[in-house]
N, C-alpha and C positions, 0 to 999 in steps of 0.2 A: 754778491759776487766778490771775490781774490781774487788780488794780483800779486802776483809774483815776480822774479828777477833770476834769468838762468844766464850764468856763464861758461860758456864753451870752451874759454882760455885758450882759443885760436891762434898760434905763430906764425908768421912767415921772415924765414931766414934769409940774410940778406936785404929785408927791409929798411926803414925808418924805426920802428918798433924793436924795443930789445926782449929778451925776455923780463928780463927785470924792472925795464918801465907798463911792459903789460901786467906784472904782478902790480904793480903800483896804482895801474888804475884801477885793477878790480878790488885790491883795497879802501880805492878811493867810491867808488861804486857801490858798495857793500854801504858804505858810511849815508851816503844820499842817500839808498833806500831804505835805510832806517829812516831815516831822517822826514821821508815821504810817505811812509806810513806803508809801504809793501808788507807783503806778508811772510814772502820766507826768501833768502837770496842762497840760491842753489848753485852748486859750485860741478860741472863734471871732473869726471875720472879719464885723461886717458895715458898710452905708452907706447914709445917708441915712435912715436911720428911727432909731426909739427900741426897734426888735425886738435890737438888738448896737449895742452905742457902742464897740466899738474897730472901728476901720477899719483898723489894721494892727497885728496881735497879736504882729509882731516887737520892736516896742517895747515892749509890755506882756511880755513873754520874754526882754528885755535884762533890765529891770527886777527878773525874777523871776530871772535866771539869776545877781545878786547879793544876794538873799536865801536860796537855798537852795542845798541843797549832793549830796543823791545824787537827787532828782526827776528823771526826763525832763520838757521841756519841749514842748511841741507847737502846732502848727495844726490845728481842726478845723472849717474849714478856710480854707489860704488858696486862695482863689479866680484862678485861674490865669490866667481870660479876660479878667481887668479890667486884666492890668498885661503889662508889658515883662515877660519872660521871668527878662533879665541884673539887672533892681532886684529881683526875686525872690530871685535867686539868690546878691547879692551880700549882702543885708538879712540872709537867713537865716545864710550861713557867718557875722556875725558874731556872732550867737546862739549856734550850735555855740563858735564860738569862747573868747567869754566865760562859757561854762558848762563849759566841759571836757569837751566833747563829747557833750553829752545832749538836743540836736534830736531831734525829732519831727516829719518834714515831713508833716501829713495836707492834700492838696491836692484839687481839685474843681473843677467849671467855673459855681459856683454856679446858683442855679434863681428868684430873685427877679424878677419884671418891674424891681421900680422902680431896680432896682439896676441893671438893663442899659439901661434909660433913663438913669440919671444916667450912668453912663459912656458913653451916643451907641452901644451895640453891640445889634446885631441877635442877637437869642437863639435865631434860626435858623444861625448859625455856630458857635456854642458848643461842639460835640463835635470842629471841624477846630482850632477855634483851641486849644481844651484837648491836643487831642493834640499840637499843635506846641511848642506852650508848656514842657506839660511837660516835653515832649526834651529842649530848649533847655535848661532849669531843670538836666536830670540830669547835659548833657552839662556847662554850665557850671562845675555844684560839684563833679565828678571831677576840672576840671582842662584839661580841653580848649583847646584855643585855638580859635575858633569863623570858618568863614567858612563862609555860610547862604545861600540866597535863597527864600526861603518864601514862603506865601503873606499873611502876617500881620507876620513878622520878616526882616530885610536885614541880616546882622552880617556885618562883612569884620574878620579879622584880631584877633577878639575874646578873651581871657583874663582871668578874675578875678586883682585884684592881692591878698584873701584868700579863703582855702581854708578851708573848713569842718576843724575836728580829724578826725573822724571818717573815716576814708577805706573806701574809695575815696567812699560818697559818706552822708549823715543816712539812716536809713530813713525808705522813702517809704511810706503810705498812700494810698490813692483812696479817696475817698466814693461811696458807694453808696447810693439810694434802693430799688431793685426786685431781684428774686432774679435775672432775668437780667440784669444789669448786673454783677450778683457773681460770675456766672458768666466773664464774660468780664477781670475784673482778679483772677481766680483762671488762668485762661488767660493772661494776660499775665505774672503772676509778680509779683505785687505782694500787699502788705497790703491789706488790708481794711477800714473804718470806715463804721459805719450808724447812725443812730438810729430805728431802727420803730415809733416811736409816729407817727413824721408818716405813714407810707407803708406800714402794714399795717394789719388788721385784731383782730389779737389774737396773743399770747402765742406761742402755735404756730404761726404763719406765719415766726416766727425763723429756726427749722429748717430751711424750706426755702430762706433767704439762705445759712444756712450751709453748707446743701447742696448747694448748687451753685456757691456759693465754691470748696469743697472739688473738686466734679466738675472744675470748670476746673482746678485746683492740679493733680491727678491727672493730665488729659491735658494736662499743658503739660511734665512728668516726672513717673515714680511715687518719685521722690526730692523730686520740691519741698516746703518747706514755707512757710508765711506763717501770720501772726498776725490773726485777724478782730474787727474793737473792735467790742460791741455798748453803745450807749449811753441810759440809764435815767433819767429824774426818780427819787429819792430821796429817803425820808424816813426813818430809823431813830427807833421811840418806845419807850417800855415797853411800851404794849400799841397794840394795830392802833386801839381807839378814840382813843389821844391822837396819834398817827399822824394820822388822821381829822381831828380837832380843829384840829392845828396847821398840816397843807398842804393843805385845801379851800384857803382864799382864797386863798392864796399860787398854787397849781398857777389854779385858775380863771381867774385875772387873769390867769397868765401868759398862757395859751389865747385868752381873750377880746379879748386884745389884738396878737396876731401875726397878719400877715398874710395868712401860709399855712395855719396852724393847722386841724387841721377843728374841726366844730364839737364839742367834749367839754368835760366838766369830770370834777371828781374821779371821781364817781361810775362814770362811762363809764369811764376808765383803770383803774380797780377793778373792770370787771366783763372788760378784754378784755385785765386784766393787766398792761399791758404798763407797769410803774412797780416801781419799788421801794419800796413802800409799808406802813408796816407795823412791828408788833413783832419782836422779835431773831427770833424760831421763825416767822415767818411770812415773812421777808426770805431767812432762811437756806433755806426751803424755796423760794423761787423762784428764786433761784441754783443750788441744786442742777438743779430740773427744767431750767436755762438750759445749765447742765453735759451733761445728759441728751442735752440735742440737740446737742452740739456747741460751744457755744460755753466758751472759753477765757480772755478778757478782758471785760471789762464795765467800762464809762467811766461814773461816775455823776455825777445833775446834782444837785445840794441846795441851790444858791443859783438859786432860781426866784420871780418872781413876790412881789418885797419882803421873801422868807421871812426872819422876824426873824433879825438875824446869829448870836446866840449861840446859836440852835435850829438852823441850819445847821451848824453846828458842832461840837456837840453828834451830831447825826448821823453825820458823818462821823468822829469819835469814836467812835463806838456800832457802826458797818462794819466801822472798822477794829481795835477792842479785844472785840468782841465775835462780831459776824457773822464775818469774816476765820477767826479761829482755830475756831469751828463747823464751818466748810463744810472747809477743810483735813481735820478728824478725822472728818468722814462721808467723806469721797473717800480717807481713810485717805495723805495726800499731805502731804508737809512745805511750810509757806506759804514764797512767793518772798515775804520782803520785806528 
């Protein structure tokens, strides 16, 4: 079992929180989960709202790739339809580069209206342009020398003047909303990255993402393998009531305040699971049941919604010195960290 570290970079203007001291703690955040032995600290992409204030998570990955030292670093995701292919792909190998080879590329064709308003693009093109893109992206950071005429991209005679460390090329993720979408980047031969609190209805609908992940994996070779990130709001307490206590507001707001978000609060997330909510014995048993179905990695989110910084922290602490080495000794399995 993986564990992961996803930041949303959540603002609310007007707040206590500036932008610039939220940049400071995900700095500081990044540093601790190296530090705890996570496995990759994922950074999203967003623009034009206060739902993600980094609009290019490569520079917030630079930043973090000289702070820490065995973290992977990652995109969750960058958004593939809003940019040139070649700035993608040249942005990232320096990432790889300046971390020593610990990229994480999780990519996607994003799903925001206003996001495809600000950039002028019709969100009825989005699955041609992501598919192109992508290519573009793979063929670039293998190395390629690129001449194209698509229907989106025109490179003649194109090659990156840096290469990503990692060869041939970073592993790549695709994001995924719905179980047959996972079906099919499990049939393509890719990793896998979901968050199903936006796009399911409870706890047990995992399963079948993962299931059919997997069905795709199988007939695309019964040798392939790939990595499926399933990703959580998180709170580790003493008990599920100070749990309670301390991420209602935090989780609510965040809710209350996204665009896409359905409509829930804590309560809701608590009754259809699908959070990491809770005391060490209660957090440790939803991992396992996530185990149960399938799932292998789980990317947790703890900075939600203003949650005060040293109770975030404390959390992710409590995951990783506590939950962590539980779940290892019920699966009877020696922890990756």
């Amino acid at each position: 079992m993986l564990y992961s570290y996803f930041s949303v970079n959540d603002h609310y203007p007007g707040r206590d929180r500036s932008i610039d001291a939220l940049y400071r703690e995900v700095l500081a955040q990044g540093e601790l989960a190296d530090e705890l032995g996570y496995d990759t600290f994922f950074v999203a992409e967003h623009h034009f709202h206060e739902y993600g204030v980094v609009p290019n998570p490569a520079i917030m990955l630079a930043a973090l790739s000289q702070r820490t030292n065995n973290i992977r670093l990652g995109t969750a995701i960058s958004v593939l339809t809003f940019h040139n292919p070649i700035t993608i792909a040249e942005n990232y190998s320096i990432v790889d580069v300046l971390s020593g080879g610990r990229l994480v590329m999780g990519v996607g064709s994003g799903y925001l209206k206003h996001e495809y308003e600000g950039f002028g693009i019709d969100p009825a093109t989005k699955r041609e342009r992501f598919d192109e893109n992508f290519a573009l992206v793979q063929r670039a950071m293998a190395g390629e020398r690129i001449t194209f005429d698509g229907t989106y991209n025109h490179l003649k005679d194109v090659a990156l003047n840096t290469l990503p460390t990692q060869r041939p090329t970073p592993p790549f993720y695709v994001a995924v909303l719905q179980h047959q979408a996972a079906y099919y980047v499990g049939r393509q031969g890719h990793n896998m990255m979901c968050v199903p609190y936006a796009s399911v209805d409870k706890l047990e609908d995992v399963a079948l993402i993962i299931e059919e992940y997997h069905r795709g994996l199988a007939e695309r070779s019964t040798e392939a393998t790939g990595d499926a990130i399933v990703t959580l709001h998180t709170h580790v307490a003493d008990t599920d009531e100070q749990a309670r206590q301390v991420a209602t507001e935090p989780f609510d707001l965040y809710v209350a305040t996204r665009l896409y978000a359905k409509s829930q609060t804590y309560e809701d997330v608590m009754a259809s699971r699908l959070g990491l909510f809770g005391s060490v014995d209660t957090v440790v048993e939803r991992l396992l049941e996530l185990y149960d179905m399938g799932v292998r990695h789980v990317s947790t989110l703890h900075n939600f919604g203003l949650m005060p910084y040293d109770q975030a922290n404390r959390s992710m602490r409590m995951l990783a010195d506590e939950v962590m080495p539980r779940v290892h000794k019920a699966l009877g399995i020696d922890p990756i960290r």
